[in-house]
PDB file of N, CA, C and O in Angstrom:
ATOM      1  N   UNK A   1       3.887  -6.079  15.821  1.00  0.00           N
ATOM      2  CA  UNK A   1       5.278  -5.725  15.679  1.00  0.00           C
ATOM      3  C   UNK A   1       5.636  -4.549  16.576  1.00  0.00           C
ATOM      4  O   UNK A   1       6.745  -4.323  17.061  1.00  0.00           O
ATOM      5  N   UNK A   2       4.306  -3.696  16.749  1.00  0.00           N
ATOM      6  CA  UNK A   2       4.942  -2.474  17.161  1.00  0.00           C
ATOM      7  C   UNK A   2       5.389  -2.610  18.877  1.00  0.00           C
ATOM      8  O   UNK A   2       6.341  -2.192  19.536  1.00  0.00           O
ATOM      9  N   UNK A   3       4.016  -3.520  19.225  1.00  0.00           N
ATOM     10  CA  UNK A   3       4.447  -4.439  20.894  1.00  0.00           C
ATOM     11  C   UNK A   3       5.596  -4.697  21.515  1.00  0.00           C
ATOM     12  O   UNK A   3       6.125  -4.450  22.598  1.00  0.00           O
ATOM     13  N   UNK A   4       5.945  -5.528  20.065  1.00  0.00           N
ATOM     14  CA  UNK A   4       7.237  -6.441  20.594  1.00  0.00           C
ATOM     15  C   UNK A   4       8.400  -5.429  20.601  1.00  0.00           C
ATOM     16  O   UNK A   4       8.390  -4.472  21.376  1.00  0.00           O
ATOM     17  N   UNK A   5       9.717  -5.720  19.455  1.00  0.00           N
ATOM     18  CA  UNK A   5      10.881  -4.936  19.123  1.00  0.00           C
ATOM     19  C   UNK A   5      10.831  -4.183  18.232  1.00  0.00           C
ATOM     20  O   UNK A   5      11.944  -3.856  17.819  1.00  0.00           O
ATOM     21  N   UNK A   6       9.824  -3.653  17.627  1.00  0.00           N
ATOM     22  CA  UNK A   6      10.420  -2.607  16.762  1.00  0.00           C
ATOM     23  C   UNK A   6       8.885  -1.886  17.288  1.00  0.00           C
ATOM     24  O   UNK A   6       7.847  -2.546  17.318  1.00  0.00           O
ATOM     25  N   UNK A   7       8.957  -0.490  17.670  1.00  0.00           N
ATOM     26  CA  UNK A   7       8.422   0.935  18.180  1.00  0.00           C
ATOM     27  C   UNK A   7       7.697   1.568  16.553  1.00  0.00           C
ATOM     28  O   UNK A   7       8.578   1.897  15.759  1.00  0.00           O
ATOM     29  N   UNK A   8       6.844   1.673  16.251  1.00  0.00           N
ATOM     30  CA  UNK A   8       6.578   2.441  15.621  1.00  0.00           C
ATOM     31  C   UNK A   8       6.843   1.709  13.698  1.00  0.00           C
ATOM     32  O   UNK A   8       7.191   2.361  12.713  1.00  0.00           O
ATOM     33  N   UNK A   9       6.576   0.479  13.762  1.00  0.00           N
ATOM     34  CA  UNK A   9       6.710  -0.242  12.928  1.00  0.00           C
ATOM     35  C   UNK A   9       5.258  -0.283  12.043  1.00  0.00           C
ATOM     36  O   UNK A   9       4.118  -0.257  12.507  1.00  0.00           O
ATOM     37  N   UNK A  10       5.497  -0.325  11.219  1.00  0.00           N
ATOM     38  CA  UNK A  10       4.413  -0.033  10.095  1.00  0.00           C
ATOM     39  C   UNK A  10       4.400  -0.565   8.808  1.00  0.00           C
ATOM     40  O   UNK A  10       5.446  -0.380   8.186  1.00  0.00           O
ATOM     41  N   UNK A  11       3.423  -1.240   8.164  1.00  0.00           N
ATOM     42  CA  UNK A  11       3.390  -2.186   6.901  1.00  0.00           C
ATOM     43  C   UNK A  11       2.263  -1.917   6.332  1.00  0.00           C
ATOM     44  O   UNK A  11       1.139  -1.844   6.829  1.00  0.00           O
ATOM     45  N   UNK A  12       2.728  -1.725   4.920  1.00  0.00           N
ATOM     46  CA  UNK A  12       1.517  -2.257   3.932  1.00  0.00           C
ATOM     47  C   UNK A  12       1.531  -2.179   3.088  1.00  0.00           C
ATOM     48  O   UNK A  12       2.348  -1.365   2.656  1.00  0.00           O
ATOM     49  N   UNK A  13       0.849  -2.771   2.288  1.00  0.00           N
ATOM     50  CA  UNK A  13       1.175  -3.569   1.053  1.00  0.00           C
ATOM     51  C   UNK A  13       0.629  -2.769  -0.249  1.00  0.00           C
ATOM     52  O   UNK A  13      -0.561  -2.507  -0.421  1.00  0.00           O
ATOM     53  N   UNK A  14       2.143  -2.264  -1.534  1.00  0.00           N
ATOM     54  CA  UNK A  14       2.112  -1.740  -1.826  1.00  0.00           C
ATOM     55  C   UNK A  14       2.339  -2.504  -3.575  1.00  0.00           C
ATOM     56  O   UNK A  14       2.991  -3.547  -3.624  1.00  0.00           O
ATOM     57  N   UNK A  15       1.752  -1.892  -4.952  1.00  0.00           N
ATOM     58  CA  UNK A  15       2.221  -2.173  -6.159  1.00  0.00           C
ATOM     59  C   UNK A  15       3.065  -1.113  -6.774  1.00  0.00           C
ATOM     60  O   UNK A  15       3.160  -0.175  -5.983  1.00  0.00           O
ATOM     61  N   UNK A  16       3.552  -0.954  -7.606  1.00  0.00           N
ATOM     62  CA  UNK A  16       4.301   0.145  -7.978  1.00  0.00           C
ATOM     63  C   UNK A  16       4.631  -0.488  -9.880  1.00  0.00           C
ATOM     64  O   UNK A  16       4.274  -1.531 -10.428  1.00  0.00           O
ATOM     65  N   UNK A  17       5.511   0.803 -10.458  1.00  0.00           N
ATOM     66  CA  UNK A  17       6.053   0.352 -11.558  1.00  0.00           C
ATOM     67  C   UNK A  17       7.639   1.004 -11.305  1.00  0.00           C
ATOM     68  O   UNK A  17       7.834   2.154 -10.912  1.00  0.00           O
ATOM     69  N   UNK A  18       8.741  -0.016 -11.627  1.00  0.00           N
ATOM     70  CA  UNK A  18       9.640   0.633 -11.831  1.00  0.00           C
ATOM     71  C   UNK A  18      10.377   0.661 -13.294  1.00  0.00           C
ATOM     72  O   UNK A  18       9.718   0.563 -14.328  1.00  0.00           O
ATOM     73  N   UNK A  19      11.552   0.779 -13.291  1.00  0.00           N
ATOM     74  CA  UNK A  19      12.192   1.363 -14.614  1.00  0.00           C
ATOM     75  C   UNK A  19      13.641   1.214 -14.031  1.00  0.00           C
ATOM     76  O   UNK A  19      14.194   1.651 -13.022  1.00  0.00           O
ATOM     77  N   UNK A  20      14.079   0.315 -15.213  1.00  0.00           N
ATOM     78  CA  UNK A  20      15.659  -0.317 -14.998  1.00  0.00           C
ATOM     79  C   UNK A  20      16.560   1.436 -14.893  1.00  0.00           C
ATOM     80  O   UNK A  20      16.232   2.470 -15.475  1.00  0.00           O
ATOM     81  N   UNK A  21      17.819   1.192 -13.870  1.00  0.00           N
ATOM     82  CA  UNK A  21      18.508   2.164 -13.651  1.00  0.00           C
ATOM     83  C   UNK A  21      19.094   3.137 -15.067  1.00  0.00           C
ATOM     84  O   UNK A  21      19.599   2.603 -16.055  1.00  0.00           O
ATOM     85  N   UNK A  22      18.883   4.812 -14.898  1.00  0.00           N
ATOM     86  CA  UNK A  22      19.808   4.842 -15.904  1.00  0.00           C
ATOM     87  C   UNK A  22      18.646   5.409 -17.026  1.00  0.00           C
ATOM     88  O   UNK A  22      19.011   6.271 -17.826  1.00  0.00           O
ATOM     89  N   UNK A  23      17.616   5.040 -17.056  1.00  0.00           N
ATOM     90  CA  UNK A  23      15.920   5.470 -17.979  1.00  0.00           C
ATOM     91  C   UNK A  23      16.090   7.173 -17.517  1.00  0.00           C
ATOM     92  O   UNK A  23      16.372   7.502 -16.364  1.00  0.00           O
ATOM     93  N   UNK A  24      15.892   8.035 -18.499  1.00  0.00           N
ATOM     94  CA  UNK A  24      16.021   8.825 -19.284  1.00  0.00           C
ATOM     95  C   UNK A  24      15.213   9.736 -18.525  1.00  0.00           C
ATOM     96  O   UNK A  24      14.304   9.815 -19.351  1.00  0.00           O
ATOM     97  N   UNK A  25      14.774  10.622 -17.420  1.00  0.00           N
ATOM     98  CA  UNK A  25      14.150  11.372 -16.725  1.00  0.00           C
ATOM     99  C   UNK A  25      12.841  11.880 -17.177  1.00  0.00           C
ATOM    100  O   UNK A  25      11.736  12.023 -16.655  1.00  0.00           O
ATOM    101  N   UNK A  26      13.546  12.180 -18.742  1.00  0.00           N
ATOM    102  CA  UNK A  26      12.355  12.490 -19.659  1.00  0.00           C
ATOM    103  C   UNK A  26      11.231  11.611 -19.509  1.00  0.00           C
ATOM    104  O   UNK A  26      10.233  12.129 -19.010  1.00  0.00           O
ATOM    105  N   UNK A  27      11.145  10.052 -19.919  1.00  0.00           N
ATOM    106  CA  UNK A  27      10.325   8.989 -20.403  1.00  0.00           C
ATOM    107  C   UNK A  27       9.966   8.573 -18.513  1.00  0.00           C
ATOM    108  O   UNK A  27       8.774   8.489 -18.217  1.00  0.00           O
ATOM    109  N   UNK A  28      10.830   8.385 -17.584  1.00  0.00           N
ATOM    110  CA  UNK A  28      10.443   8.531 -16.221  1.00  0.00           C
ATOM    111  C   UNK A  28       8.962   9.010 -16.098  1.00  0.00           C
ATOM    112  O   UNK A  28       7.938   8.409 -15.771  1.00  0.00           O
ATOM    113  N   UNK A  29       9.307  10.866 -16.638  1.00  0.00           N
ATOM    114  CA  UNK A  29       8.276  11.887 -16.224  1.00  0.00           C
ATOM    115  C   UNK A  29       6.638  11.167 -17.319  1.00  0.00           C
ATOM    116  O   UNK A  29       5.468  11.172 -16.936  1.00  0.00           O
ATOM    117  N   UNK A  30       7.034  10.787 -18.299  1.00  0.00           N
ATOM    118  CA  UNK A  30       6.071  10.463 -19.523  1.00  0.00           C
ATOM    119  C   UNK A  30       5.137   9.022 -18.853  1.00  0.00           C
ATOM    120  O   UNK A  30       3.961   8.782 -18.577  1.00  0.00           O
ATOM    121  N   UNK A  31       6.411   8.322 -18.806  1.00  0.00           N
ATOM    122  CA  UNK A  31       5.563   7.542 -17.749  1.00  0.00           C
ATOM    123  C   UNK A  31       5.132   7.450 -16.217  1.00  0.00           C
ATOM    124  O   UNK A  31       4.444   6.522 -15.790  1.00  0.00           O
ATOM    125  N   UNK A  32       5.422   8.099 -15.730  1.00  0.00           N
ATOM    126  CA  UNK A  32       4.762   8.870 -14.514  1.00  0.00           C
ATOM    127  C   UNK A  32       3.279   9.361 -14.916  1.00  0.00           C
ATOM    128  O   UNK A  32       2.455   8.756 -14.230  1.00  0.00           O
ATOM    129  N   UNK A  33       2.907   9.928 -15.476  1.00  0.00           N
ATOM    130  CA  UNK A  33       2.149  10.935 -16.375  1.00  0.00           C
ATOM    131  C   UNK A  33       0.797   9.850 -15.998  1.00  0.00           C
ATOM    132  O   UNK A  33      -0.056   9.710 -15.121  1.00  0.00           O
ATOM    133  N   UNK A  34       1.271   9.153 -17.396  1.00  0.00           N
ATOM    134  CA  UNK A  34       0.523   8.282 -17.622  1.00  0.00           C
ATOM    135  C   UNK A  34      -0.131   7.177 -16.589  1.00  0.00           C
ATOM    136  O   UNK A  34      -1.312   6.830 -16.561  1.00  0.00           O
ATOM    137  N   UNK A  35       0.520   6.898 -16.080  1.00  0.00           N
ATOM    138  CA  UNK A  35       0.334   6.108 -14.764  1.00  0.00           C
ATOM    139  C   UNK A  35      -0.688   6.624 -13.837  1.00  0.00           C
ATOM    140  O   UNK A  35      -1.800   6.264 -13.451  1.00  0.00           O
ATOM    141  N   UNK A  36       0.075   7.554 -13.640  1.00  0.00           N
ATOM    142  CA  UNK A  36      -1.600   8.646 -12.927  1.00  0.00           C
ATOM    143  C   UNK A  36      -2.717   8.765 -13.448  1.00  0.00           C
ATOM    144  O   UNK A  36      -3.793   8.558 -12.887  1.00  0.00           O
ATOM    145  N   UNK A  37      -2.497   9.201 -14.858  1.00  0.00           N
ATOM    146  CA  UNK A  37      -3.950   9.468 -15.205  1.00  0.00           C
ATOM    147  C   UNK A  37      -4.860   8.185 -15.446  1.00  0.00           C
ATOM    148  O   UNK A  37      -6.087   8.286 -15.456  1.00  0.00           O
ATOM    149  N   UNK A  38      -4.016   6.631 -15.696  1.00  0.00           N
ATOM    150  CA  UNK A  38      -5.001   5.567 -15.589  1.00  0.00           C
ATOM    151  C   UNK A  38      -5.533   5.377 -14.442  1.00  0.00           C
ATOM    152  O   UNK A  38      -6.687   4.980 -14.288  1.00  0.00           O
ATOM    153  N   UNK A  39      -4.300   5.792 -13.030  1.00  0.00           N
ATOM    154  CA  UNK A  39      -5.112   5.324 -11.926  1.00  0.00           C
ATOM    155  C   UNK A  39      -6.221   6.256 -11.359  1.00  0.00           C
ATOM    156  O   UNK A  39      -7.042   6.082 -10.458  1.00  0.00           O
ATOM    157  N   UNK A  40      -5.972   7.294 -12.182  1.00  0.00           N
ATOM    158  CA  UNK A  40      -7.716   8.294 -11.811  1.00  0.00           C
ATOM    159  C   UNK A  40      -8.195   8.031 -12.504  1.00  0.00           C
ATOM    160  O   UNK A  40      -8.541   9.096 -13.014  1.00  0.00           O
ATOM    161  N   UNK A  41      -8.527   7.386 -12.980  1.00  0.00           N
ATOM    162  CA  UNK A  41      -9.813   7.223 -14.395  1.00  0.00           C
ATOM    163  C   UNK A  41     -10.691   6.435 -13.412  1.00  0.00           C
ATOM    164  O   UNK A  41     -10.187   5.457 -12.859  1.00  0.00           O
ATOM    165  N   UNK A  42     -12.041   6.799 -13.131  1.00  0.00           N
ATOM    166  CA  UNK A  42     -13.072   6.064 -11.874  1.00  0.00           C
ATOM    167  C   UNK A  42     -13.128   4.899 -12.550  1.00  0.00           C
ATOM    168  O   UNK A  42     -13.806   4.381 -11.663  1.00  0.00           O
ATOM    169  N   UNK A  43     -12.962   3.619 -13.707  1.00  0.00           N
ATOM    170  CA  UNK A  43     -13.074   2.685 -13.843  1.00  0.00           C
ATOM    171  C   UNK A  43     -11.741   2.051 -13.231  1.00  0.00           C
ATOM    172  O   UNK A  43     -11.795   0.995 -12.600  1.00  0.00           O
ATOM    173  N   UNK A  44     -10.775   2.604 -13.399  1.00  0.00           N
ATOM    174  CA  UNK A  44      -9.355   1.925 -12.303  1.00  0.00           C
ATOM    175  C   UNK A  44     -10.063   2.266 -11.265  1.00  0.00           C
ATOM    176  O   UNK A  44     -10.995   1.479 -11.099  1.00  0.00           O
ATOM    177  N   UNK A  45     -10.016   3.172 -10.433  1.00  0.00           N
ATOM    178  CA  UNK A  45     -10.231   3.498  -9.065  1.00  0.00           C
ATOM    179  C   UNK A  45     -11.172   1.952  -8.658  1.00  0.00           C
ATOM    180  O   UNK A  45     -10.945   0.872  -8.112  1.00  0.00           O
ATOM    181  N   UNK A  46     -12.121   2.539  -9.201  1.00  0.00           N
ATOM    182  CA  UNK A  46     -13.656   1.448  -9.129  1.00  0.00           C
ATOM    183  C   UNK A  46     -13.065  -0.171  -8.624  1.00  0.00           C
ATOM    184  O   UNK A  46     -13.218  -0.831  -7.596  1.00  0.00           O
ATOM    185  N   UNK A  47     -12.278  -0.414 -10.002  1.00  0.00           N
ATOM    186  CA  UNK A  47     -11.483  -1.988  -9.969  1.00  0.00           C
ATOM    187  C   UNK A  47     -10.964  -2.076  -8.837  1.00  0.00           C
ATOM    188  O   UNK A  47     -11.478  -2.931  -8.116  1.00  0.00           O
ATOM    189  N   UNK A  48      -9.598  -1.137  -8.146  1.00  0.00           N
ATOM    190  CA  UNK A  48      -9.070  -1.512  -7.702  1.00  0.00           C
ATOM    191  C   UNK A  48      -9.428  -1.829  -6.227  1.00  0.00           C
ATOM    192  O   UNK A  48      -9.114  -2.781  -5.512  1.00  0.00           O
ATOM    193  N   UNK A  49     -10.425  -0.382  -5.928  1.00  0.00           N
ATOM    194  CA  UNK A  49     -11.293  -0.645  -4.713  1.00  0.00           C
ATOM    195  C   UNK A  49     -12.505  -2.086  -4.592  1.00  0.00           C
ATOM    196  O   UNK A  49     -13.225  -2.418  -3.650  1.00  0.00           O
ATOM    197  N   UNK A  50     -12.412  -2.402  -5.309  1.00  0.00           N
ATOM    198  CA  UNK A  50     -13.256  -3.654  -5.550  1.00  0.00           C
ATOM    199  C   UNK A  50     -12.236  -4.940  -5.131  1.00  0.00           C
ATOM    200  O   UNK A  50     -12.693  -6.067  -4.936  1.00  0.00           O
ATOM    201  N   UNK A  51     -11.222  -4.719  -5.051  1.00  0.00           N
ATOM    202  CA  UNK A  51     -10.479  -5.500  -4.852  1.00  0.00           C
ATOM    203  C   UNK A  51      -9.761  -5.574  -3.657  1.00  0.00           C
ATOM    204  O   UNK A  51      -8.960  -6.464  -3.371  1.00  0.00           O
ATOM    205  N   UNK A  52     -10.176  -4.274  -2.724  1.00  0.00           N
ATOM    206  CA  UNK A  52     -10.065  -3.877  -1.432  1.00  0.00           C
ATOM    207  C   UNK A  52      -8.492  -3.276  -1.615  1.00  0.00           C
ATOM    208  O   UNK A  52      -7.710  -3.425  -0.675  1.00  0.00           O
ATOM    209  N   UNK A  53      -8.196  -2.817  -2.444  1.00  0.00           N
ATOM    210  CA  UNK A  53      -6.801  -1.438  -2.663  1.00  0.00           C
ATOM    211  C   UNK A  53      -7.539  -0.355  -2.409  1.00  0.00           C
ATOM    212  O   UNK A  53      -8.763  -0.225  -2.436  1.00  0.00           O
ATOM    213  N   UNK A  54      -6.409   0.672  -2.077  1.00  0.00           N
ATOM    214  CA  UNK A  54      -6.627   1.796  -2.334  1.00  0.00           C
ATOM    215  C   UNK A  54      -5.620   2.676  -3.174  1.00  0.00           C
ATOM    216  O   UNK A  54      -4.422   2.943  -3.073  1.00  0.00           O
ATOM    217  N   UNK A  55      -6.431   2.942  -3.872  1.00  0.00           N
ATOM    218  CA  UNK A  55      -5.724   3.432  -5.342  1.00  0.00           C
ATOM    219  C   UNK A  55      -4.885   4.552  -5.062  1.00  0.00           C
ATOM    220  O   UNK A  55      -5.356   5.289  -4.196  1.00  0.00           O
ATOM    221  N   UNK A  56      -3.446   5.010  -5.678  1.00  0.00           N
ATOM    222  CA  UNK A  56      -2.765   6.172  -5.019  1.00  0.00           C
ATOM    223  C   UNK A  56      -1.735   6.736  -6.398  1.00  0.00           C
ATOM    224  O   UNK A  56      -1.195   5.875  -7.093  1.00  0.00           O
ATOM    225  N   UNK A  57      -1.613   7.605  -6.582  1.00  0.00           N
ATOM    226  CA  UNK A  57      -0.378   7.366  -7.352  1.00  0.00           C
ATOM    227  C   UNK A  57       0.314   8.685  -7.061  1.00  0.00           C
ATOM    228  O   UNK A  57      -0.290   9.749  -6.934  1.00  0.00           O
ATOM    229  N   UNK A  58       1.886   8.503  -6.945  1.00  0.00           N
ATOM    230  CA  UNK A  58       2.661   9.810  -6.035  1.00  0.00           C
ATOM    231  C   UNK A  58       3.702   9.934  -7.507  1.00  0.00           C
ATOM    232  O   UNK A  58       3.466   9.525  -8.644  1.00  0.00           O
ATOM    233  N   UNK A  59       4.665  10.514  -7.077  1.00  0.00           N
ATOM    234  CA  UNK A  59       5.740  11.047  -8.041  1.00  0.00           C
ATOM    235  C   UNK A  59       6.843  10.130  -8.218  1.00  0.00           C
ATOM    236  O   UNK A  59       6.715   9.225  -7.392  1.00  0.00           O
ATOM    237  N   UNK A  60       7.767   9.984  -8.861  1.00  0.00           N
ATOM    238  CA  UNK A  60       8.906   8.794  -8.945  1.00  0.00           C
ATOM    239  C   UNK A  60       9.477   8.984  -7.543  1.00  0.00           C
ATOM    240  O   UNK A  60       9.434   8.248  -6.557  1.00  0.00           O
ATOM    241  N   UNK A  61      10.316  10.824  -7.845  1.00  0.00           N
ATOM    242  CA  UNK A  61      10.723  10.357  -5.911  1.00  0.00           C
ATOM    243  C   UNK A  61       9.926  10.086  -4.976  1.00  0.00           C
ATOM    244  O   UNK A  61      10.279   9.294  -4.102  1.00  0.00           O
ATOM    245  N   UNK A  62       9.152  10.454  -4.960  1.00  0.00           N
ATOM    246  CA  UNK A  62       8.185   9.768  -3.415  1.00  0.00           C
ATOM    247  C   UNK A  62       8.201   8.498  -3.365  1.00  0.00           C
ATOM    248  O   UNK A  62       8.507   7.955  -2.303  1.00  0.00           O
ATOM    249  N   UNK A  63       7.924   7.856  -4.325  1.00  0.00           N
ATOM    250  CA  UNK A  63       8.220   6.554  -4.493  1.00  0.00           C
ATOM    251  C   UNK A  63       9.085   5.790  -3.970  1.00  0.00           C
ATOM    252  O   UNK A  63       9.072   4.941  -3.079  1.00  0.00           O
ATOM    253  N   UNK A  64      10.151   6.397  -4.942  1.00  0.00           N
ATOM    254  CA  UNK A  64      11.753   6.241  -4.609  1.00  0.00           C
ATOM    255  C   UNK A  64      11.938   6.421  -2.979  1.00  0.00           C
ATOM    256  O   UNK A  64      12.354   5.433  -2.374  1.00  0.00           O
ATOM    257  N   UNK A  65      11.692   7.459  -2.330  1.00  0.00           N
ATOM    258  CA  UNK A  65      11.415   7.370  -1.181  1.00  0.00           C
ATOM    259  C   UNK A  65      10.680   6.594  -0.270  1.00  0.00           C
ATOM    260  O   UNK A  65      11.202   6.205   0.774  1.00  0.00           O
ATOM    261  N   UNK A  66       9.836   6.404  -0.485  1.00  0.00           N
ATOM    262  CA  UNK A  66       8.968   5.156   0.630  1.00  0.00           C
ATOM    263  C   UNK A  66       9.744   3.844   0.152  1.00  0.00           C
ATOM    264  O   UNK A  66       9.829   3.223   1.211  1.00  0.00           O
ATOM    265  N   UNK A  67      10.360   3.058  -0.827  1.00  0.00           N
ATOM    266  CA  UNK A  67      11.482   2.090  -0.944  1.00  0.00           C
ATOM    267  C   UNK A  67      12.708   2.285  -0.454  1.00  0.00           C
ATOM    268  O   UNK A  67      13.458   1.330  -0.249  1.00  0.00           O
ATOM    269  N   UNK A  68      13.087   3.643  -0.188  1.00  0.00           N
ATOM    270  CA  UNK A  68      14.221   3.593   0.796  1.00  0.00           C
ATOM    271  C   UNK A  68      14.112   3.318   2.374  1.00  0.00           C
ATOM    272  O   UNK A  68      14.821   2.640   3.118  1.00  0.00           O
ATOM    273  N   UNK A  69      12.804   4.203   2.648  1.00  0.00           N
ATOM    274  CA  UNK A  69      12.203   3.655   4.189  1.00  0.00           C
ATOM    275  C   UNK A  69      12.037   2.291   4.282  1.00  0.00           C
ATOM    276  O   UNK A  69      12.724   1.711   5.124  1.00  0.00           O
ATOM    277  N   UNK A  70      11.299   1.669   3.623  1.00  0.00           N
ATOM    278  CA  UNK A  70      11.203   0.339   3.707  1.00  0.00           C
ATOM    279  C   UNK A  70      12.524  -0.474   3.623  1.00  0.00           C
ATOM    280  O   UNK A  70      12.730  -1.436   4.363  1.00  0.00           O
ATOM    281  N   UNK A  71      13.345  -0.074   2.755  1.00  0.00           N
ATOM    282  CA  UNK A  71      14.278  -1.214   2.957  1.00  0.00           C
ATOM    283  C   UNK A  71      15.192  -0.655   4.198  1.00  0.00           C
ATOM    284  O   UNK A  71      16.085  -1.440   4.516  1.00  0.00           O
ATOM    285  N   UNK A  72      15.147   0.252   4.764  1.00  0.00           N
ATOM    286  CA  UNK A  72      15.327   0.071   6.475  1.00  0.00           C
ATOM    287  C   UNK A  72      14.584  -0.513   7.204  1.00  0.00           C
ATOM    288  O   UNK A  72      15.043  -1.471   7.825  1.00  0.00           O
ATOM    289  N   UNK A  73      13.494  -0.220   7.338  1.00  0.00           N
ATOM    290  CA  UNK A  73      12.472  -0.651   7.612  1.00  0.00           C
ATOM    291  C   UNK A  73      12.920  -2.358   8.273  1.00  0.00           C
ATOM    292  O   UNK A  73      13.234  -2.888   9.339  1.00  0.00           O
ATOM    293  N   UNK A  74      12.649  -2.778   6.557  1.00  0.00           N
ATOM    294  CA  UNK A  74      13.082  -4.271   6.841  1.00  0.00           C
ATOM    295  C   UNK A  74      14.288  -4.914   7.698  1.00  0.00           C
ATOM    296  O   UNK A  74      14.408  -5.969   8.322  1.00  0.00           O
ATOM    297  N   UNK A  75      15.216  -3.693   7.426  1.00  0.00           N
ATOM    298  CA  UNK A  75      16.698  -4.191   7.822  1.00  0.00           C
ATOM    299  C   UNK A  75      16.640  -4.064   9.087  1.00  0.00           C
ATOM    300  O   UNK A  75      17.311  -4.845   9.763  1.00  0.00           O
ATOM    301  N   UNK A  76      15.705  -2.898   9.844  1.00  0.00           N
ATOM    302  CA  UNK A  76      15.622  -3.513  11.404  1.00  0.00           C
ATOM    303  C   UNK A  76      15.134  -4.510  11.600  1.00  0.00           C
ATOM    304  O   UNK A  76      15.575  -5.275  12.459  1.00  0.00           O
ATOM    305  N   UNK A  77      14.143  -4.770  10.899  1.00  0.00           N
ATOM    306  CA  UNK A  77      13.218  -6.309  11.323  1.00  0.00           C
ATOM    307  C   UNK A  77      14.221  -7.445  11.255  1.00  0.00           C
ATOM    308  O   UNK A  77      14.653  -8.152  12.165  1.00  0.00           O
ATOM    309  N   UNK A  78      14.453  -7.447  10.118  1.00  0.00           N
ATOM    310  CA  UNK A  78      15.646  -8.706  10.013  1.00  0.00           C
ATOM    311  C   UNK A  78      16.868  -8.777  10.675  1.00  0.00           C
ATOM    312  O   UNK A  78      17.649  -9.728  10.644  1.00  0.00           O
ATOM    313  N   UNK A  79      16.999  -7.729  11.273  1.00  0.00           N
ATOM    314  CA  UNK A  79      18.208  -7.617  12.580  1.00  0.00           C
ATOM    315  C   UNK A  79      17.512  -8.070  13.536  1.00  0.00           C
ATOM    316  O   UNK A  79      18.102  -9.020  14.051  1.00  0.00           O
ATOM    317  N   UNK A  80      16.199  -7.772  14.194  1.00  0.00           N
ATOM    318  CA  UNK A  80      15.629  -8.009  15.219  1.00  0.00           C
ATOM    319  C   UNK A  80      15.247  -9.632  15.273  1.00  0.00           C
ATOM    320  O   UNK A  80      15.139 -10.303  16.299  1.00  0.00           O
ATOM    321  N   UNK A  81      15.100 -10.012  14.118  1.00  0.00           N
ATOM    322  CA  UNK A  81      14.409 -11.406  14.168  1.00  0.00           C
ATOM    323  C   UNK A  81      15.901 -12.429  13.686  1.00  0.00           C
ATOM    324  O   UNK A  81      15.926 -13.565  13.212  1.00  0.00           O
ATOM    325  N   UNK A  82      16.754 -11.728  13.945  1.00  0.00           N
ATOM    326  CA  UNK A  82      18.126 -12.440  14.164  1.00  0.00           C
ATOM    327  C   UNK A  82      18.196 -13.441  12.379  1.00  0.00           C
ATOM    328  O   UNK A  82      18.759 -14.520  12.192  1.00  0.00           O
ATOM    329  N   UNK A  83      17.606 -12.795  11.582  1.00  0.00           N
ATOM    330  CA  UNK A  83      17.819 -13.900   9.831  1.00  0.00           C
ATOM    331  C   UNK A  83      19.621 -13.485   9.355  1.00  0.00           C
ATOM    332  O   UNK A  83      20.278 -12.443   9.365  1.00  0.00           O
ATOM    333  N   UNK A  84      19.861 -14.690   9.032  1.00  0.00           N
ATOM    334  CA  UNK A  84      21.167 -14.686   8.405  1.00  0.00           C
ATOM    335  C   UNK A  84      21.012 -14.677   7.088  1.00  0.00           C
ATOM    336  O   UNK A  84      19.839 -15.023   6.942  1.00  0.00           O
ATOM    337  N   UNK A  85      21.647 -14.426   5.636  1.00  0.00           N
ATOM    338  CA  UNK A  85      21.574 -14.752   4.869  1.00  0.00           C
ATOM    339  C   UNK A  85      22.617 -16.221   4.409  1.00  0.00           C
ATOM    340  O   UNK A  85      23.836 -16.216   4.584  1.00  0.00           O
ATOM    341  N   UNK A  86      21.995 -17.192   3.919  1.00  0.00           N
ATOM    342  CA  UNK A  86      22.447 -18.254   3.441  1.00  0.00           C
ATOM    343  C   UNK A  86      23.639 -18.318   2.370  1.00  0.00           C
ATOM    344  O   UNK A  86      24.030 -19.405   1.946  1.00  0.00           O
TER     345      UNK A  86
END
């Protein structure tokens, strides 16, 4: 990708949890929390690297952030590769 039309193009493949708009900052942070501490527990880690992931877990905004890059991201690609929506 980076060859062709888009400079500095970058992918990869990511899981996440989200939470319908409007969820309570509080229970956000609670489940944030939690989320982390399963994915450090060396039996997650272990799994997931076994499965050729690499295990990560960041903050809601960061999150929130790398889904805003990406959906630019995409929106150049799909400008570049000329897709219409149907």
């Amino acid at each position: 990708m980076a060859e062709s039309a888009l400079p500095g193009y970058d992918h990869s493949v990511w899981y996440g949890v989200l939470a319908p708009s409007g969820v309570p900052k509080d229970i956000v942070t609670r489940l944030s929390t939690a989320i982390r501490k399963a994915v450090d527990l060396p039996q997650t880690k272990e799994a997931l690297k076994a499965q050729g992931l690499e295990p990560q877990a960041t903050t809601p905004e960061r999150f929130a952030a790398l889904i805003r890059a990406e959906i630019v991201q995409n929106a150049k690609l799909i400008e570049v590769a000329g897709l219409k929506a149907e």
